[in-house]
C-alpha positions as semicolon CSV with decimal commas, in nm:
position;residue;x (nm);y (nm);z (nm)
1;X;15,065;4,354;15,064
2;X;15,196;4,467;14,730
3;X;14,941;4,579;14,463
4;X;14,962;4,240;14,217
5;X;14,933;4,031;14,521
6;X;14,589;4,147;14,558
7;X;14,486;4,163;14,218
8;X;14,544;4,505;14,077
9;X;14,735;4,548;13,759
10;X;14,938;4,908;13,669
11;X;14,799;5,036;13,342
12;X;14,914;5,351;13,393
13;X;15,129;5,566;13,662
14;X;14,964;5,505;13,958
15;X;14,619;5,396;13,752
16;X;14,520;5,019;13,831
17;X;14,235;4,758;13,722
18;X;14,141;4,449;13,947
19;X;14,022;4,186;13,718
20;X;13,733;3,905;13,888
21;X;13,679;3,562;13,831
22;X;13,314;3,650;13,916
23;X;13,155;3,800;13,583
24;X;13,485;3,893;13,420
25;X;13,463;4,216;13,564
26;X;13,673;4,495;13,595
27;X;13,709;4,786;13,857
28;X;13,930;5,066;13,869
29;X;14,183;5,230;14,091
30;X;14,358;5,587;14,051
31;X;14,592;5,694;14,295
32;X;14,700;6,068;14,350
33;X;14,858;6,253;14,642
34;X;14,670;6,204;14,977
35;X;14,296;6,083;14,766
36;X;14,180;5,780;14,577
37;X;13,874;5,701;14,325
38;X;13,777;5,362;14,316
39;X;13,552;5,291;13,964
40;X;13,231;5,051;13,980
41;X;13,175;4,847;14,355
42;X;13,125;4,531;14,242
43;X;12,770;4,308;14,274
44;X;12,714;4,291;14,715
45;X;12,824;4,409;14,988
46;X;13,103;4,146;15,068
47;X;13,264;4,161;14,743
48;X;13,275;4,567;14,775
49;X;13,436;4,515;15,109
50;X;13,641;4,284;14,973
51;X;13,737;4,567;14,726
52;X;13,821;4,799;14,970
53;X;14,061;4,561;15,158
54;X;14,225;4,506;14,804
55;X;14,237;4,913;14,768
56;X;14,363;4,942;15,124
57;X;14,665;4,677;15,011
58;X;14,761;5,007;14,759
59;X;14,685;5,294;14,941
60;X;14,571;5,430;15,299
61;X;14,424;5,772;15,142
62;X;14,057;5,879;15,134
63;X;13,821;5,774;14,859
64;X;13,561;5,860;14,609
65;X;13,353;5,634;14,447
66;X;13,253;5,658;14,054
67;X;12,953;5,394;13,948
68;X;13,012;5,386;13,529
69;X;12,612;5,286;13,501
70;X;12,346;5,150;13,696
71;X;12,392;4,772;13,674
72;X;12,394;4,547;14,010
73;X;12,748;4,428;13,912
74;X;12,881;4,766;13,919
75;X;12,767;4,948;14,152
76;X;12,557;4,692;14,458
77;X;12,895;4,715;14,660
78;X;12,835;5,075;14,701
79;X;12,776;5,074;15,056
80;X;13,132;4,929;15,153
81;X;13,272;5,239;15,052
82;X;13,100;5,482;15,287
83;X;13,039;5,780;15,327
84;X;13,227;5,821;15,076
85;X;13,111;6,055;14,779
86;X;12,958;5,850;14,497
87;X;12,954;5,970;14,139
88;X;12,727;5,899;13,881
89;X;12,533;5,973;13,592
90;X;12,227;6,140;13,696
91;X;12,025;5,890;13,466
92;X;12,206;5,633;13,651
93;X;12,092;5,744;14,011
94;X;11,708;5,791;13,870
95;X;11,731;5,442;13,715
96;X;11,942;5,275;14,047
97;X;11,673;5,399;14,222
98;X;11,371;5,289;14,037
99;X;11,512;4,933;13,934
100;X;11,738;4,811;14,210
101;X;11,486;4,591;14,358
102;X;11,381;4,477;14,074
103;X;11,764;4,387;13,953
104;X;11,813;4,197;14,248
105;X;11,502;4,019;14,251
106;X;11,616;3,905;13,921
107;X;11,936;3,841;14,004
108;X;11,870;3,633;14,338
109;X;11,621;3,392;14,161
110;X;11,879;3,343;13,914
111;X;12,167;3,246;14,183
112;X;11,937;3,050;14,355
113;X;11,813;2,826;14,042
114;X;12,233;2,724;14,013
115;X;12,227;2,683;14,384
116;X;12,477;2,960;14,412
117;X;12,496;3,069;14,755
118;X;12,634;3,427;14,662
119;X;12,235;3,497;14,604
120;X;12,197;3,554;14,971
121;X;12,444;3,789;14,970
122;X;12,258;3,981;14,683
123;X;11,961;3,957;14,848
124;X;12,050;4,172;15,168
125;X;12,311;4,405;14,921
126;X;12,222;4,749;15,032
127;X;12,099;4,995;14,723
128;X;12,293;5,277;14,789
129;X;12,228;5,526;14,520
130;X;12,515;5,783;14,404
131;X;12,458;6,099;14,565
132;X;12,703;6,348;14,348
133;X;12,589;6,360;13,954
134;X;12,677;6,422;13,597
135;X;12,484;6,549;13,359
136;X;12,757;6,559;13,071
137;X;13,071;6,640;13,206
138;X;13,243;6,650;13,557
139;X;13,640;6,733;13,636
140;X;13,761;6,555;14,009
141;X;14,088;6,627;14,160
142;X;14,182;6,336;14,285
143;X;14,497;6,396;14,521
144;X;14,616;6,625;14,275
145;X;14,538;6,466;13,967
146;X;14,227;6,552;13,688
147;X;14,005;6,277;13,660
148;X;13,720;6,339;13,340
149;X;13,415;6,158;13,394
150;X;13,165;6,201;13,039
151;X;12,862;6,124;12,945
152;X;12,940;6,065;12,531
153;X;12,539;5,945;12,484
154;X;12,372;5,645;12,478
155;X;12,494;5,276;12,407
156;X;12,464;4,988;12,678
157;X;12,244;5,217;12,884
158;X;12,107;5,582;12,867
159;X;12,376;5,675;13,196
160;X;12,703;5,563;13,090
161;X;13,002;5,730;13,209
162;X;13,354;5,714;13,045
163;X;13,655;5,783;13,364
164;X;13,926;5,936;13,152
165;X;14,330;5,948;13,377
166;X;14,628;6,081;13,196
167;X;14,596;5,827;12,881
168;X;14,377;5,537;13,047
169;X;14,007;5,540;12,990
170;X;13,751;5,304;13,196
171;X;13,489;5,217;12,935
172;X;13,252;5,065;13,169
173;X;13,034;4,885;12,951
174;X;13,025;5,039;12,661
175;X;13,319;4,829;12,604
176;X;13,297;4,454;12,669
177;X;13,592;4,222;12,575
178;X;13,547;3,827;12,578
179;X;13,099;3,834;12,487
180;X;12,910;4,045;12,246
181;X;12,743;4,385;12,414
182;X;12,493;4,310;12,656
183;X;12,176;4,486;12,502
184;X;11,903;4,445;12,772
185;X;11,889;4,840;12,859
186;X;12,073;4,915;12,514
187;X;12,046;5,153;12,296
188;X;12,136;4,995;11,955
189;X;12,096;5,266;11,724
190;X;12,299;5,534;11,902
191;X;12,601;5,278;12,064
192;X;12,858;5,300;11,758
193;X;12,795;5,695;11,755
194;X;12,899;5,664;12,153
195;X;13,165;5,484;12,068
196;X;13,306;5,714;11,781
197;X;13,285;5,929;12,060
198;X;13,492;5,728;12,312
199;X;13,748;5,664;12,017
200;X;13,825;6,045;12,034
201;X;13,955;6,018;12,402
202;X;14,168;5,701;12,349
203;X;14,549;5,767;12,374
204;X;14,621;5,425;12,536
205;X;14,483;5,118;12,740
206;X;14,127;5,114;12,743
207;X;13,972;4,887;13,009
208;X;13,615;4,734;12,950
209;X;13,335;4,662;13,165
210;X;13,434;4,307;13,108
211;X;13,752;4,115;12,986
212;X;14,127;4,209;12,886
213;X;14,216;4,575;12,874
214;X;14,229;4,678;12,506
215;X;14,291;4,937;12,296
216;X;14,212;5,165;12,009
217;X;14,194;4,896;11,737
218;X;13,956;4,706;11,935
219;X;13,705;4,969;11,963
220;X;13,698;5,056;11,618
221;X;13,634;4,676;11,532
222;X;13,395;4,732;11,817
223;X;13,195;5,065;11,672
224;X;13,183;4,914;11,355
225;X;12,999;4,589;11,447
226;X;12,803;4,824;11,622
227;X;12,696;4,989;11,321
228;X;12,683;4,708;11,121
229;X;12,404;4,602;11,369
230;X;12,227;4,886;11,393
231;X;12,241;4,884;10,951
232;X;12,056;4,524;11,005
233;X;11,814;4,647;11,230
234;X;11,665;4,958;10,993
235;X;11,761;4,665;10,683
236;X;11,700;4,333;10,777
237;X;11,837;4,243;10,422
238;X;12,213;4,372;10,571
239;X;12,469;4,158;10,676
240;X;12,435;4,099;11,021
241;X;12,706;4,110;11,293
242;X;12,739;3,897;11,628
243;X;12,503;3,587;11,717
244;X;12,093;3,544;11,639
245;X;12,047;3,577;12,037
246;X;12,229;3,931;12,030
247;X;12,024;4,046;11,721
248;X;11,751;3,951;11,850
249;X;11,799;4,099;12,199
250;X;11,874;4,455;12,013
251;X;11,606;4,417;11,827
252;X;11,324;4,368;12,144
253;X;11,491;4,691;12,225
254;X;11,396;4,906;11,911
């Protein structure tokens, strides 16, 4: 099976991003010389394995795992992927760790209020916690090929890691294309800081969390609504960026 015909798109040599229906969410897939690394797992167990197949359809070679943060949707398919290493932010394993239940508890009521029946999927997805960390920085070979994972500070949550590949860089959710930031673990203050940050690493296709690979242009319009929020949250009397629900969501987390 050929690489588009099970979902992956090329945004660089040999660096792809599977796009889901599910959440609008993206996961990542660099290929080197005899290894893989797969980025973020997806929300169960099923829909990891039903990563892996799609991984398998590009490559037979070993694989590590990177999780860009701690949320169910990127990293509860964790377990498909064993025993594989598993790379995170050491925030991010502390935090997995301590809120997992509680995620999917949250999670599975909410699935089961639509009558979706993916919630009893959720319900039995395995926590599997990443067992290799990053404290700032971290340089993988992967078949050959340097793959950066950073910690640039705080923004969606206090654990995010940016995957930088030749000129690709997986934003995780620090980025989100198509809906505002999500700011439930967010740090509003700090995120456009994080992002000038990111911008300094950006030498082509970014791909978000969520949505449409962008680019350069669209994180700076990013980092500056950013600020512009975090101005209205020390000045209430500033203009104020994105929808009342967003603002007010940032500012429960102040």
């Amino acid at each position: 099976m050929a690489a588009g015909a099970a979902g992956w798109r090329e945004v660089g040599d040999g660096v792809f991003v599977r796009r889901h229906a599910d959440l609008d969410l993206n996961c990542g897939l660099v290929v080197g010389d005899g290894a893989c690394l797969v980025v973020d797992t997806r929300c169960h167990l099923g829909e990891g394995r039903a990563l892996a197949e799609a991984v398998r359809a590009v490559t037979p070679h070993p694989w590590t795992v990177v999780n860009t943060h701690d949320h169910y949707d990127h990293c509860f398919g964790n377990a498909a992927f064993r025993p594989a290493d598993v790379w995170g932010h050491r925030r991010c394993a502390e935090g997995l760790a301590a809120t997992g239940e509680a995620q999917r508890a949250a999670v599975v009521a909410g699935l089961r209020a639509d009558g979706d029946p993916a919630a009893e999927l959720v319900a039995i997805a395995p926590i599997d916690v990443p067992d290799h960390l990053v404290d700032d920085v971290a340089v993988l070979d992967v078949g050959g090929r340097p793959v950066t994972l950073r910690h640039l500070g705080r923004g969606h949550t206090d654990s995010d890691l940016v995957v930088a590949v030749a000129d690709v860089v997986f934003a995780g959710d620090l980025v989100e294309e198509g809906n505002p930031p999500a700011m439930e673990d967010a740090f509003p203050l700090e995120w456009a800081a994080t992002l000038d940050a990111l911008l300094g690493l950006v030498r082509g296709p970014v791909v978000p969390g969520h949505g449409a690979v962008v680019d350069a242009a669209f994180v700076t319009a990013q980092r500056d609504e950013l600020a512009g929020l975090a101005r209205w949250l020390t000045d209430p009397g500033a203009d104020a960026p994105f929808d009342e629900a967003t603002r007010e969501t940032a500012r429960g987390r102040l």
